[in-house]
N, C-alpha and C positions, 0 to 999 in steps of 0.2 A: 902738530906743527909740521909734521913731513907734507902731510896734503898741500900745507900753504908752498910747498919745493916743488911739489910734483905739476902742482895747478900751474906754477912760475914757469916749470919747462916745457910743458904742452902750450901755453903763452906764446913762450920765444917762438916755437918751431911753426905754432899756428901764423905767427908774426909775417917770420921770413915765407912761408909758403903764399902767404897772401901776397905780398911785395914781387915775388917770382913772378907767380901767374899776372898781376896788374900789368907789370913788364911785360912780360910773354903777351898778352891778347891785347896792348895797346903798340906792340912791332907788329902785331901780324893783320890787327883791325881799324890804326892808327888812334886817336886820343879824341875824337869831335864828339864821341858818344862812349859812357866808362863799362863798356864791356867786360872788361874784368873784374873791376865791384858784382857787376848784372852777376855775371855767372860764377863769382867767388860766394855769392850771398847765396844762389840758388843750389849752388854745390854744397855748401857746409849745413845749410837749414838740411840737405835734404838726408847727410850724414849724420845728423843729431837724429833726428828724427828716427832711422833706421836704428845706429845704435842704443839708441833709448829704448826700442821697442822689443829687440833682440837679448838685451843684458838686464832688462827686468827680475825679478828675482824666478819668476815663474817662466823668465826665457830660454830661449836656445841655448845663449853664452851663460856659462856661470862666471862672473865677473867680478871683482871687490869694489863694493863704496868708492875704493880709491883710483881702481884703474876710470872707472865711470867720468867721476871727477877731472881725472888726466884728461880723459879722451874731448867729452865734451866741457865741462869748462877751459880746459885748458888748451888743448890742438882746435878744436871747432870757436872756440870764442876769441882765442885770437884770432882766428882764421876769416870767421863773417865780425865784422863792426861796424855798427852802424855806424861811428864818425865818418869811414871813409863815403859812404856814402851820402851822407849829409851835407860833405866839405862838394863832392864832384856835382852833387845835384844844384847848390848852392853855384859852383863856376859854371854850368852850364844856361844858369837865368841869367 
């Protein structure tokens, strides 16, 4: 039951950090193309990816099940989703 807590808080935080950055790179590249999805989706795949391959049981990090869990279900999967880019690709046809 803690995992379902942990995976909820890595959510939130993957949440608002996506919201940030959307904000951030549509003030700095304006909104006619979604920039921030582009490089929110390219930044977090590329974090999983990493940490997946590092916290392995035979990797670098010795990690628990649960931080794993945290990190990429919970910070990373909030963080890339594909609705948001399904909604912006959808406004841009």
């Amino acid at each position: 039951m803690l995992a379902y807590v942990w995976v909820a808080i890595g959510g939130a935080l993957g949440s608002v950090a996506r919201f940030w950055m959307s904000q951030a790179m549509a003030a700095k590249f304006g909104e006619s193309f979604p920039w921030g999805t582009l490089a929110i989706n390219v930044l977090g795949s590329f974090v999983i990816g990493v940490f997946a391959g590092l916290s392995l049981p035979d990797g670098r990090w010795q990690v628990t099940p649960g931080a794993r869990q945290f990190v990429m279900i919970g910070i990373c999967g909030g963080y890339t989703t594909f609705s948001s880019f399904s909604l912006q690709t959808l406004q841009l046809m």
